[in-house]
N, C-alpha and C positions, 0 to 999 in steps of 0.2 A: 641530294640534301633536302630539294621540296617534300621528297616522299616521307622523309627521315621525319621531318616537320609536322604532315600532316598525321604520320600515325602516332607521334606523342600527342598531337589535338587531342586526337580520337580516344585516344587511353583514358586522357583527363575528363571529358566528357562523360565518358564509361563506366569511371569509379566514383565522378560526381554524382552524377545517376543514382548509382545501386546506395551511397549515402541515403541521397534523399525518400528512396524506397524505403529503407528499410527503417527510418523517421517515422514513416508516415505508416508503416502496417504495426506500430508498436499497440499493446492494447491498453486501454487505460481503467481506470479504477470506474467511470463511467458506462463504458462498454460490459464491464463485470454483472455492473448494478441493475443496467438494462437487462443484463440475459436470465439474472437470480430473480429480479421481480418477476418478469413476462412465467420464468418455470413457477415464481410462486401464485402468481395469478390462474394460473392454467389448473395448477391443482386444490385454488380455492383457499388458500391461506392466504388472515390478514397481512400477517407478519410486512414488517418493512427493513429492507436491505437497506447495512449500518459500513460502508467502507468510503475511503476518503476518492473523491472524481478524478482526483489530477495526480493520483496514485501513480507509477509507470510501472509494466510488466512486457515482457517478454514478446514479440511478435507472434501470433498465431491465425494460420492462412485457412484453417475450417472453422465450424461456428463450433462458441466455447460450450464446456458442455457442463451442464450444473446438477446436482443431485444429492440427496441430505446426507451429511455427513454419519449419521446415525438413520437405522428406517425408520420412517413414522413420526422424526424428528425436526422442524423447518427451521428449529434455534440456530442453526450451524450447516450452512453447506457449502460444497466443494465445488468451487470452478476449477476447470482442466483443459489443458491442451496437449494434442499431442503430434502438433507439427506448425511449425520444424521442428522443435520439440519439445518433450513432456516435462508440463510445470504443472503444480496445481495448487492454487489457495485457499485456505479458510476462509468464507466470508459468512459473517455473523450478522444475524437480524435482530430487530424489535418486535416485541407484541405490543398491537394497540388495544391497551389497557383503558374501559370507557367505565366509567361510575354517573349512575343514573339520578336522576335531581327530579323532589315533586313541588317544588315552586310555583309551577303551573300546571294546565290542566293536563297538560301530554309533558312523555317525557322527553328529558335533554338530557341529550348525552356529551360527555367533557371528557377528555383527552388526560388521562394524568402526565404530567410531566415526566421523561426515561431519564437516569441519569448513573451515573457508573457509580457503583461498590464496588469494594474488597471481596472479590469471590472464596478469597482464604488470607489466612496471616501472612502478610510480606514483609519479610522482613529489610531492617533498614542500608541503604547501598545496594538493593538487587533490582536488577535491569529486569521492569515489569512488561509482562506476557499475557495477551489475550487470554490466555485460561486463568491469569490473575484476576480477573474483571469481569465484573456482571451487569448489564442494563436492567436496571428494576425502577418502577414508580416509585414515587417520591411518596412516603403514606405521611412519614411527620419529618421534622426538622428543617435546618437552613437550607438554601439551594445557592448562595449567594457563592461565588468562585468556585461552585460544582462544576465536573465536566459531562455533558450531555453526547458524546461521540467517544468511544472506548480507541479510535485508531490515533486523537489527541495526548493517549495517554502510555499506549503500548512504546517501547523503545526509551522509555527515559528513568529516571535513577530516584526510589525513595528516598527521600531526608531522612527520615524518621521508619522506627516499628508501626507498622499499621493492620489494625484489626479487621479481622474479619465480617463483613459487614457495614464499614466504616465506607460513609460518602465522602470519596476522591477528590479532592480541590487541591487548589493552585499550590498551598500552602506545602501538601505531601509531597509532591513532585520538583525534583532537581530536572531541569532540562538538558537533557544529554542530545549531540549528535554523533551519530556515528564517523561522519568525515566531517569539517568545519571549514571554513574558508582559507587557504594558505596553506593546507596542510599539505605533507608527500605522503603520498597515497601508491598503493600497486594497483597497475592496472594488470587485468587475467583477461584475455580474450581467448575460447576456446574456441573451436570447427575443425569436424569431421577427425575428432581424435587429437588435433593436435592443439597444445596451447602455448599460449607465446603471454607472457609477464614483460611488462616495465615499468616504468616510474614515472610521474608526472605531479601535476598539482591540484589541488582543487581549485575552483574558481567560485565556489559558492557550500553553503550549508549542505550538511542531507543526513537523514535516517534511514534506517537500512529500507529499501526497497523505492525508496527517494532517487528521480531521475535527475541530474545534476549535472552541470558542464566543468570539463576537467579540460587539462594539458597537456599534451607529451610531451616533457623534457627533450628526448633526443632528435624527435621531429619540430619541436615549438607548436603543435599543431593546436586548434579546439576541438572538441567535439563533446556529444552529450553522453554520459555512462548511467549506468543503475548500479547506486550502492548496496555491495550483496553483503560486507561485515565491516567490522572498526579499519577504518584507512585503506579498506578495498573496493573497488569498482571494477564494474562490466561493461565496455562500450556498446553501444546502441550500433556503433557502424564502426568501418575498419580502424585502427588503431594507428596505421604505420604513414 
């Protein structure tokens, strides 16, 4: 009976473990940011890396590897990994835009302000997409309830027809999440070929790529998932 005892300990221990592992090797939107700048510093571009820090993505156990998603092009590049395994995201930059002032005897250089447009006509009720949206300097108009970060604005639902070129504010934007607090959601846990589905609940908001703590129904358990579409999640760690 002792021995029966000690190797259910041991189990417990063993799967609490590999949990918290696998918590802590997740990468996060800052990790991305770090490795897009240091590749854009290295090749001498101002450009500055535009993705939110506390983003959550996939675990990956080699260094990520970053490179323009077009050549010759820093607007747009590709983080990737491919172990355990292969993901890869778009991650978009700013150009710092300097406009020179002779006020004084030397010059000063000023920062224009980035703020997001309509990179094409979206139309109204459509779930807006990074290639909807453009970071450009502010040359005329209001900036008041602009949005200055294009990942505050990807994932959520036009009010309204919106033009092309038209600066983004609060006003255009229905706030959509992908899973919401309460909701039954499926949970998908895939490995090594095999995937296992069930059901549980949310415990909190999220947009799709949003790391978020959910429920298993048939276990009552917590734990943390990445929402991958409307009412689905991927756990961070085992499910069951």
């Amino acid at each position: 009976m002792n021995f029966i005892k000690k190797y259910c300990l041991a189990l417990i221990i063993t799967t609490s473990a590999h949990g918290v592992s696998a918590a802590q090797d997740l990468v996060y939107g800052i990790d991305i940011k770090n490795a897009a700048q240091e590749y854009l510093d290295y090749h001498g571009a101002s450009n500055e890396v535009v993705i939110s820090e506390n983003r959550a993505f996939f675990p990956c156990k080699q260094k990520i590897s970053i490179e323009p998603k077009r050549v010759g092009n820093f607007n747009t590049l590709k983080a990737s990994c491919d172990d355990p395994a292969s993901w890869t995201v778009a991650v978009r930059t700013k150009t710092t835009y300097k406009i020179n002032t002779q006020k004084e005897s030397f010059n000063n250089e000023v920062q224009a302000p980035l703020i997001v447009f309509a990179n094409r006509n979206i139309p109204k009720g459509h779930v807006i997409q990074s290639s909807d949206l453009a970071l450009r300097p502010l040359q005329r108009g209001n900036a008041l309830g602009a949005y200055g970060d294009i990942e505050r604005v990807v994932g959520h639902k036009s009010k309204r027809n919106i033009s092309r070129d038209t600066i983004l504010k609060s006003r255009h934007i229905k706030v959509v999440n992908a899973v919401n607090k309460s909701d039954t959601i499926l949970i998908v846990s895939a490995s090594s070929g095999l995937q296992i589905s069930t059901y549980g609940e949310a415990l909190s908001d999220g947009k799709i790529g949003d790391m978020i703590l959910v429920r298993n129904m048939s276990s009552n358990k917590k734990f943390k998932a990445v929402v991958t579409a409307e009412k689905k999640v991927s756990p961070v760690t085992n499910i069951n």
